[in-house]
N, C-alpha and C positions, 0 to 999 in steps of 0.2 A: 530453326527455320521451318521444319516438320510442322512445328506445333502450332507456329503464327498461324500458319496457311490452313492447317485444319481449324482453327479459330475465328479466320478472314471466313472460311467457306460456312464456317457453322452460324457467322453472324449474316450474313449474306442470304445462306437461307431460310433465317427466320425471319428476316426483314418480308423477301418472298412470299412466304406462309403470310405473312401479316397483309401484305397487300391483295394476296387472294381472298383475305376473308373480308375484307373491305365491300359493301355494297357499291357496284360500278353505279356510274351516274347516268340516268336516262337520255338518250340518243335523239338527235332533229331539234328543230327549232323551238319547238315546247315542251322541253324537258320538265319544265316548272310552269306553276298560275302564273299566268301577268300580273305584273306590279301596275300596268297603264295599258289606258285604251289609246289609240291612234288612227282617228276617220281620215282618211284623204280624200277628198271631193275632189277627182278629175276628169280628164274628161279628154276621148280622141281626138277632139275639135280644136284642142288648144294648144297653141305651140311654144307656149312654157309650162307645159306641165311633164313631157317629157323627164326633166333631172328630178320633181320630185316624186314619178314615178320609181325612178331608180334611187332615190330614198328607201320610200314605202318598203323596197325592195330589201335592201341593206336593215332597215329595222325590221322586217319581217323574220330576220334570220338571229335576232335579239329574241329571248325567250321570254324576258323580262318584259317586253310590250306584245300585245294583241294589236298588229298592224293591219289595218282593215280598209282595202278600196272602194270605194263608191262613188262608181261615174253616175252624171249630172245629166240631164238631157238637153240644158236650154242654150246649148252651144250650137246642136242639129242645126238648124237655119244656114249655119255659117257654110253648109255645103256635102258634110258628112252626119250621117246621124249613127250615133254612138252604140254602137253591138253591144255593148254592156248596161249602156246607160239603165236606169227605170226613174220614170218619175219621184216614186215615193223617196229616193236621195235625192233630189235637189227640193224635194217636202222637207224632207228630213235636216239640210241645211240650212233652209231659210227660218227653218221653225227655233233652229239656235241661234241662229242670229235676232231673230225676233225674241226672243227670250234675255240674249244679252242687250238690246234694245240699241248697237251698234248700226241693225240694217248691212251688216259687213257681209257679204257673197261675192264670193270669187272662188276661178282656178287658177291654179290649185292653192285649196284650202285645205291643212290641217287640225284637226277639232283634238285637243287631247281630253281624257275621260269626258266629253260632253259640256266642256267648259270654255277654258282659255284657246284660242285661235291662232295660227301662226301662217303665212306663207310656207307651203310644205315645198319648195324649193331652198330655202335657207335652212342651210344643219344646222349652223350653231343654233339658232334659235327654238327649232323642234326639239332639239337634244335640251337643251335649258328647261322648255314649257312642259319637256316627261319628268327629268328631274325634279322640278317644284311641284309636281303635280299629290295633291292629297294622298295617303294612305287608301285604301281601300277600306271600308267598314264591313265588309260583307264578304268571308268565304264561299265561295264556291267549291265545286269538287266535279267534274261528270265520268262518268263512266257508263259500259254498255252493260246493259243488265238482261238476259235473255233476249226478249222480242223488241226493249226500249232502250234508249238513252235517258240516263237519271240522274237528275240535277240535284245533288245536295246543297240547300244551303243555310246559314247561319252564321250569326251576327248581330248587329243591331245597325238600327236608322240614324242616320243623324239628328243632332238636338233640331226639333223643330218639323222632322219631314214626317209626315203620317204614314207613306207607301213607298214600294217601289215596283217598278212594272219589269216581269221579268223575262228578258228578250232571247227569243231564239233564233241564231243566227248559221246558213248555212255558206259554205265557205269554197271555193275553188282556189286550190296551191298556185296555180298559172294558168293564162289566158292570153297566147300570142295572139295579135289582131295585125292582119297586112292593111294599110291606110291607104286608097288610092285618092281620097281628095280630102279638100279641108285645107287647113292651115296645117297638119302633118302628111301632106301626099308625098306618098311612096318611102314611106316610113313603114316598119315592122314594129311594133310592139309588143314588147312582154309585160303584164301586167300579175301581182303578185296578191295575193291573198286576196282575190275578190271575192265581193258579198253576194250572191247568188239572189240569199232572200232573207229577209228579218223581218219576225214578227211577235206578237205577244203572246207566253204560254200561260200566262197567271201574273198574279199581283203577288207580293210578300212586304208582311207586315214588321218582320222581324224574327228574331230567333231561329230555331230549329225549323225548316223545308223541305218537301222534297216535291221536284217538278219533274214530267214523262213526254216523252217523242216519243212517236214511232220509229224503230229503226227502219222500217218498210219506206220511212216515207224516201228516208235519205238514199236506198239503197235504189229507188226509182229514180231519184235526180243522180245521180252517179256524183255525189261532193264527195273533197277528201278531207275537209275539217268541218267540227261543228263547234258552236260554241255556244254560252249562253254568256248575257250580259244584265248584270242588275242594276238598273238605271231611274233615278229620283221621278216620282208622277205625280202631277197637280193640277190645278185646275189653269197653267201656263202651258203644259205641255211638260216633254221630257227635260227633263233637268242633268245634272253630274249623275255620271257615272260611277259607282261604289263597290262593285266586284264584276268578277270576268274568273272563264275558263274557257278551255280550247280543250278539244280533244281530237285526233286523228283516229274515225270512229270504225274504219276499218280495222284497225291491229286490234 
């Protein structure tokens, strides 16, 4: 009996040993690069957009997607004008939908990598249109390098695309807004991973990369993520999106 039980103990803590030397898996919502992008176009004005707000929310805590909100402006009229909204996203929406030649604009809208379009209140269908969504062609990687954030990246274009225009996106975790009119009055909302601001840092052609932020800059807007997006450029406009990172630029 002695002998099992030193045997039990002695297997027991090599297992132990074994699992300490095990690299632990990184911690919060973006442990890993996204596999998929995910725009919501919403908006405080609208009063179904609400449940896919709390999508957005639910896939934001998926590592595997870059779940990103972007309220609209052109709801304002209806009585409340939207604390988050900016123009350049409901630019930004029309400009895909003029690209897929649809004309399709609504909230809430979700855009997966800059493509396929879904009602971002319907999961089953969101979760379908991440699923089928293309491979990414294009690694990314960011990390903080002294005074910048630096973007590596490499890969290649898809057959046919000459560029890609490569986006820099800054990111707030949450954004509670009290709603006293509109079609949500006296509503609180919590809003998840909103876009602050996206813009272009450079073009890439292909292969081997490497793109720079200030970290100054981010450390003045107080964001808690940043990301960059590498997304198809032509003479239509932005096309599918082909790689993504996130990074939480503070740790």
């Amino acid at each position: 009996m002695d002998i099992r039980r030193a045997r039990d103990r002695g297997a027991a803590l090599g297992l132990l040993m074994l699992l300490l030397s095990l690299p632990f898996p990184a911690s919060g919502a973006f442990a890993q690069s996204p596999q998929a992008v995910a725009e919501l176009f919403s908006s405080q004005g609208c009063s179904s957009c609400p449940p896919a707000d709390a999508l957005l929310r639910d896939l934001s805590e998926d590592g595997r997607v870059l779940a990103l909100t972007l309220n609209v402006d052109y709801w304002d009229y209806l009585g409340w004008p939207d604390t988050l909204a900016k123009t350049e996203y409901s630019e930004r929406q029309r400009a895909y939908a003029a690209r897929r030649g649809d004309r399709s604009v609504y909230t809430p809208q979700m855009v997966i990598n800059g493509e396929e379009h879904v009602i971002g209140s319907h999961e089953q269908e969101v979760r379908a249109a991440i699923n089928r969504a293309e491979p990414f062609s294009a690694s990314v990687s960011l990390k903080v390098t002294g005074m910048v954030v630096e973007a590596s990246v490499d890969g290649q274009l898809p057959e046919g695309a000459d560029m890609a225009k490569v986006l820099f996106v800054r990111i707030s975790e949450s954004e509670q807004v009290e709603i006293s009119r509109g079609e949500n009055a006296g509503k609180t909302m919590t809003y998840s991973n909103v876009v602050r601001a996206m813009h272009p840092i450079g073009m890439w052609m292909g292969g081997p990369a490497k793109f720079h932020m200030p970290k100054s800059e981010l450390a003045k807007s107080g964001d808690d993520y940043c990301a960059v997006l590498i997304q198809l450029e032509d003479e239509n406009g932005s096309g599918a999106i082909i790689g993504a990172d996130v990074l939480n630029w503070t740790k």
